[in-house]
C-alpha positions as CSV (number, residue, x, y, z in Angstrom):
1,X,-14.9,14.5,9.3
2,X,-15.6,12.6,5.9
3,X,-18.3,9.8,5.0
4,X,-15.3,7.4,4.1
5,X,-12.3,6.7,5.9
6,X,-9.8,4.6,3.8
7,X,-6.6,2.7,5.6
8,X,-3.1,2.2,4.4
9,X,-0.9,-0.5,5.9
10,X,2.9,0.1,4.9
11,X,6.2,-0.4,6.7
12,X,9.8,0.9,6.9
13,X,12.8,-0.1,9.2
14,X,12.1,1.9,12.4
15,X,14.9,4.4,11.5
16,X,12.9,5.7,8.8
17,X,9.0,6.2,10.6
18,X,9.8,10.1,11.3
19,X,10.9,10.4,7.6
20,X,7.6,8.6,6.7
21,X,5.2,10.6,9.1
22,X,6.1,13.8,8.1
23,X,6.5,12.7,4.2
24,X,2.5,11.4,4.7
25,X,1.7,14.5,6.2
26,X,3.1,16.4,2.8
27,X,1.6,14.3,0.5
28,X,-2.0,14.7,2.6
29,X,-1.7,18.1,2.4
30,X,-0.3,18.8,-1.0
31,X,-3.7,16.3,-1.9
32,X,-5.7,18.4,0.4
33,X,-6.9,15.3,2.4
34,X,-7.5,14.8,6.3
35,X,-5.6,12.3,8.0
36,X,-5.1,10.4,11.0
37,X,-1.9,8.7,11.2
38,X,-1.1,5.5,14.2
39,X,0.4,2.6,13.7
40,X,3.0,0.0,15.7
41,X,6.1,1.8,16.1
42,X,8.1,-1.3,17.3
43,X,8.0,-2.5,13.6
44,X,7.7,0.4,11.9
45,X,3.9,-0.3,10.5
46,X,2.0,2.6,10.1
47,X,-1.3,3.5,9.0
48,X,-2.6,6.2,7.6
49,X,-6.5,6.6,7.8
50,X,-7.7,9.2,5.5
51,X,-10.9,11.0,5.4
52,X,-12.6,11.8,2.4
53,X,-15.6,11.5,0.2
54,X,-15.5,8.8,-2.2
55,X,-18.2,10.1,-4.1
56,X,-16.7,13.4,-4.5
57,X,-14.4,13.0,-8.2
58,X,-11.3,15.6,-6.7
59,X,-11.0,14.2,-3.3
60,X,-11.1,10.7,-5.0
61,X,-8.5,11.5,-7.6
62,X,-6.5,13.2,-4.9
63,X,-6.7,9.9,-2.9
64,X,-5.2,7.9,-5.5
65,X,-2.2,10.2,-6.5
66,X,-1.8,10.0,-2.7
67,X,-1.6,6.9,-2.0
68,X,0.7,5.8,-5.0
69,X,2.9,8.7,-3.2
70,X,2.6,7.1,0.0
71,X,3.1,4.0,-1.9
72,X,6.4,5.0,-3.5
73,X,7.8,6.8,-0.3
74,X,7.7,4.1,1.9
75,X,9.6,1.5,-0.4
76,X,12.1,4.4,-1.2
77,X,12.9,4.4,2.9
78,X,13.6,0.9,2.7
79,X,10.3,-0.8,3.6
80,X,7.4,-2.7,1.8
81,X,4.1,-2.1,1.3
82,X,2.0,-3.9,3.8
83,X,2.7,-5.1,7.3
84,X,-0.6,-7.4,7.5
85,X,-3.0,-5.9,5.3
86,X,-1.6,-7.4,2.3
87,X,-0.3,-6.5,-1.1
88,X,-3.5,-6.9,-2.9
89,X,-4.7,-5.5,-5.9
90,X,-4.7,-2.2,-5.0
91,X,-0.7,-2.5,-5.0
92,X,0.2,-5.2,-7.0
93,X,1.5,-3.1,-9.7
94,X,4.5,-1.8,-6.9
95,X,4.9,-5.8,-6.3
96,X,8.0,-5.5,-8.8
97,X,9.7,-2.9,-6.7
98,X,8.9,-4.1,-2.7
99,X,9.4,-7.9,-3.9
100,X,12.4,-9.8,-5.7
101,X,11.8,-11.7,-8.8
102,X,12.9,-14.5,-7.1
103,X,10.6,-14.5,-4.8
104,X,8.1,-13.9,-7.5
105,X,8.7,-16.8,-9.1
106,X,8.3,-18.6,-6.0
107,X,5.3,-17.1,-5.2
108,X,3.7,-18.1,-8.5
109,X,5.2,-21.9,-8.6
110,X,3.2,-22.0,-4.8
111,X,0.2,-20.6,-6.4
112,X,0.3,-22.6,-9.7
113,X,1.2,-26.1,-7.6
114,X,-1.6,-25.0,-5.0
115,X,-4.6,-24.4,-7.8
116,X,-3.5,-25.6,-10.7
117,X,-7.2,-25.2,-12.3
118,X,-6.6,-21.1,-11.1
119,X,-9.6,-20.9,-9.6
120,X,-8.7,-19.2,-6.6
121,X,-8.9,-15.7,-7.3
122,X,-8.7,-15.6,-10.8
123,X,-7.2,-12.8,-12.3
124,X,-6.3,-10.9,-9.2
125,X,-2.6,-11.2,-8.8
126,X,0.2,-12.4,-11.2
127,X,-1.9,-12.1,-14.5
128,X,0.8,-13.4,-16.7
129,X,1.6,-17.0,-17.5
């Protein structure tokens, strides 16, 4: 189909996985990209895997409005945006709206107490302080 095949990992409460389906399936096709959409319905992670050619400047720039859409839909149904691939730093800068400040700070204190010399991925996540 494509040279590339890229794959989103988000989740919403199982109530909301026909809302998110068809919602990826606008987005795709308002972004005129192919997509492939499975996932683990019991918990409401889905994946989409779309098809494109990186090298190609449109379908890339189409990817990436897409997937802050996809991004941004599934925390507005309630869910977060990784079920086991991880936030990342593709999506860190949604980390604000899927996670609490509180648990922000938490997550920093861990890091900061864990490698206090920052020298585990430096720069990646939590670029203040």
């Amino acid at each position: 189909m494509a040279p590339n095949v890229v794959t989103e990992d988000v989740v919403v409460p199982r109530v909301n996985i026909v809302a998110l389906v068809r919602g990826i399936r606008q987005i795709c096709d308002k972004y005129e990209l192919k997509t492939c959409i499975m996932g683990h319905i019991g918990d409401g992670n889905i994946h989409p895997n779309i098809a494109l050619d990186l090298r190609n400047d449109i379908e890339r720039e189409n990817f990436l409005k897409a997937k802050k859409e996809l991004f941004e839909l599934a925390l507005d149904l309630g869910g977060t945006l990784s079920g086991e691939h991880g936030i990342g730093c593709e999506k860190s800068q949604f980390i604000n709206r899927a996670v609490d400040l509180n648990s922000i700070k938490i997550m920093k204190q861990i890091k900061k107490l864990l490698d206090p010399k920052n020298i585990l991925n430096p720069g990646k996540i939590f670029l203040e302080d």
